[in-house]
TORKOL-419522 format. One line per 8 residues: number of its first residue (from 0); their letters; for each residue x, z, y of C-alpha. Coordinates in steps of 0.5 Angstrom, whole numbers, plus 500, padded with zeros to 3 digits. Each point is the difference from the previous one (the first is absolute). Example, Ala and Ser with C-alpha at 12.3 -4.5 7.8 and 13.67 -1.06 7.14 Angstrom:
<pts>
0) as) 525:516:491  502:498:507
</pts>
This chain:
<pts>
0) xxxxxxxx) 481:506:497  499:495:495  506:499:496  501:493:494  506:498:497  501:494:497  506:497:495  502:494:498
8) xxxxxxxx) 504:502:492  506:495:499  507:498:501  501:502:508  503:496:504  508:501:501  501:503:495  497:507:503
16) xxxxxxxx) 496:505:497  494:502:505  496:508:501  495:503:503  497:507:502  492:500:503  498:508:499  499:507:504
24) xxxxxxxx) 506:503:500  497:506:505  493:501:502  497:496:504  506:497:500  501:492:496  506:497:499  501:492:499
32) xxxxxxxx) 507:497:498  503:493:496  507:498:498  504:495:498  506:500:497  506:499:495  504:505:496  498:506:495
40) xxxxxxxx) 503:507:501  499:504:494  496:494:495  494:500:506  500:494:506  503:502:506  493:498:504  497:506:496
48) xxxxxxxx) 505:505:501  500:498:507  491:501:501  500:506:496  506:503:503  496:500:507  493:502:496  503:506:499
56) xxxxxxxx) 504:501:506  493:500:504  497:505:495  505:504:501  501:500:508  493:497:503  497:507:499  505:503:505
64) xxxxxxxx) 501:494:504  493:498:501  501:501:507  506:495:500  498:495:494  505:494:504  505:505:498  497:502:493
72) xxxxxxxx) 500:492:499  508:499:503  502:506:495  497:497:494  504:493:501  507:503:500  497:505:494  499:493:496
80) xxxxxxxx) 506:496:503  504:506:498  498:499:493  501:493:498  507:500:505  502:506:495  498:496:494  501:493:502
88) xxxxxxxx) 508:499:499  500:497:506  507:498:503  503:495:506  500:494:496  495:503:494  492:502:500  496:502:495
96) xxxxxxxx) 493:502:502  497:499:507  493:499:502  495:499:505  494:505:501  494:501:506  496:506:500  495:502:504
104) xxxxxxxx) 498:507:501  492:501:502  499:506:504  492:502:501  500:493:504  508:499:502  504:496:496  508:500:500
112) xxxxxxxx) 503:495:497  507:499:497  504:495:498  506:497:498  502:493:497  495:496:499  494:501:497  495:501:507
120) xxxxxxxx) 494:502:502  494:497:504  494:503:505  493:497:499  497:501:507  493:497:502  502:493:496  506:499:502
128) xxxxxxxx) 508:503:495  505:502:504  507:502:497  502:507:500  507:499:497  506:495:501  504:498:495  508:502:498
136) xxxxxxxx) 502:493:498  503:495:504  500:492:497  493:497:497  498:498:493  504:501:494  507:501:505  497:506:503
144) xxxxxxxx) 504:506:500  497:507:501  504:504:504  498:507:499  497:502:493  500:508:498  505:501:496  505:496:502
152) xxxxxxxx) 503:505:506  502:506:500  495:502:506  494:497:502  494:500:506  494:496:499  496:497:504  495:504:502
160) xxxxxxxx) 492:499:504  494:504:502  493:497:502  494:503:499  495:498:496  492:496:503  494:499:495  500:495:496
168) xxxxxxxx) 508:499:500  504:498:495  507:501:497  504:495:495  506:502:497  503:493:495  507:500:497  505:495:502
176) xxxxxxxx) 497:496:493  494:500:503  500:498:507  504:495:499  495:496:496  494:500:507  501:500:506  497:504:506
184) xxxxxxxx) 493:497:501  499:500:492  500:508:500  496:500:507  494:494:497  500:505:494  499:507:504  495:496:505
192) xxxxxxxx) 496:498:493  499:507:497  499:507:502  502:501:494  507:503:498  500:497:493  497:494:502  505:498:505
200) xxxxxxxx) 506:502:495  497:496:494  500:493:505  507:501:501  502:501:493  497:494:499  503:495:506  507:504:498
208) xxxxxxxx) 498:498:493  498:493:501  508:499:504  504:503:496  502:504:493  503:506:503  497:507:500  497:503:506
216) xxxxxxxx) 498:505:503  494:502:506  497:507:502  494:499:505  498:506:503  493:500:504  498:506:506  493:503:500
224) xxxxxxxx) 500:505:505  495:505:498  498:505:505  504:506:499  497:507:498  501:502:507  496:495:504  494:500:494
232) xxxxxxxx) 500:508:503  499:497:507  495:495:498  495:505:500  502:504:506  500:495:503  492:498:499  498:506:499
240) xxxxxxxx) 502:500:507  497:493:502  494:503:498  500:506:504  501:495:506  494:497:499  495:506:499  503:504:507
248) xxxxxxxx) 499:492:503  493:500:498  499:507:501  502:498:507  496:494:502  493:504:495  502:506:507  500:494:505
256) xxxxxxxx) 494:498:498  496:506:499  502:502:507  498:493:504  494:500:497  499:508:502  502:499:507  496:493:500
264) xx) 493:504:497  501:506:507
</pts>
């Protein structure tokens, strides 16, 4: 996989504080998340406690669970929110730190993705974006009202999907800082223009760039499928047969006709 992260430094928008995570917590096995979110716990941003918080889960547990990488992921959200709600002073009328946060955990060619709040993720398949994560928020524009962050409740379930990853598919994972500055058919016109991962997160900084003064945050991560060891071992069994095939098939018609001309001659 192809993996680019780009950044926009800045204020954020809202007041909020923005991570990320793009690296192999496991063999094999690729981890992609963003944050967003407000508050500090211990002097560090609650969106970085919360993104390093399910790095290091999944170091920890992918091994194990590698047969269950749904499960891995679902453990890896409480372990973050169980973090910050320790940390956050939070009380019926009164929250210090929260934030959103989206990972996808890539998996040979399996991805599963978690999320909560509202940064997002976006699958690009065959030139069309489909969006894989639906906002916890209710309202629109500057009165929207998020409705689940980590952090601000005791216990949480993210929402989780599976989806198996095709050639040339594309994952985008953007802040909530990001998003809001482009929409749905910009992010699809940008993976359509370049099969680069780099190229597509530069066009959208830039476009994000030219709206607002906010910080933002994009991941695009592009699957290349390989042929496995397994199947590049087969390749050549599999010709070395073809080619047994063709000497008995023509070992067989030399006999047909050496026969037809020894009956023909008597």
């Amino acid at each position: 996989m192809e993996i680019a992260v780009g950044t926009r430094p800045g204020a954020p928008q809202r007041g909020g504080d923005e991570a990320y995570v793009a690296e192999i917590v496991a063999p094999g096995v690729v981890l992609l998340a963003v944050a967003h979110g407000f508050g500090r716990i211990r002097e560090r941003p609650a969106p970085t406690v919360a993104a390093q918080a399910v790095r290091d889960s999944l170091r920890r547990r992918v091994r194990g669970e590698r047969r269950d990488p749904r499960a891995a992921l679902s453990s890896a959200f409480s372990s973050a929110n169980a973090r910050v709600y320790a940390h956050s002073g939070s009380t019926d009328d009164y929250v210090a730190s929260g934030t959103s946060l989206t990972a996808a955990l890539i998996v040979g060619d399996h991805a599963f993705v978690g999320h909560v709040g509202a940064t997002r993720a976006y699958l690009g398949r065959d030139g069309a974006l489909s969006t894989l994560t639906s906002d916890d928020a209710v309202g629109d524009g500057p009165m929207r009202l998020l409705t689940r962050t980590l952090g601000t409740q005791a216990a949480l379930e993210p929402s989780l999907a599976h989806l198996r990853l095709m050639h040339g598919d594309a994952l985008v994972l953007s802040s909530g800082a990001l998003h809001e500055l482009l929409d749905d058919d910009e992010i699809a016109d940008a993976l359509r223009a370049s099969s680069s991962s780099e190229d597509v997160t530069a066009r959208l900084l830039a476009i994000a760039g030219i709206r607002g003064e906010g910080a933002g945050t994009v991941i695009v991560g592009r699957a290349f499928h390989e042929a496995t060891g397994e199947t590049a071992k087969r390749r050549p069994a599999v010709r070395e047969a073809a080619i047994a095939l063709i000497a008995i098939f023509a070992a067989a018609v030399i006999a047909v006709i050496m026969l037809h001309a020894m009956f023909s001659g008597a």
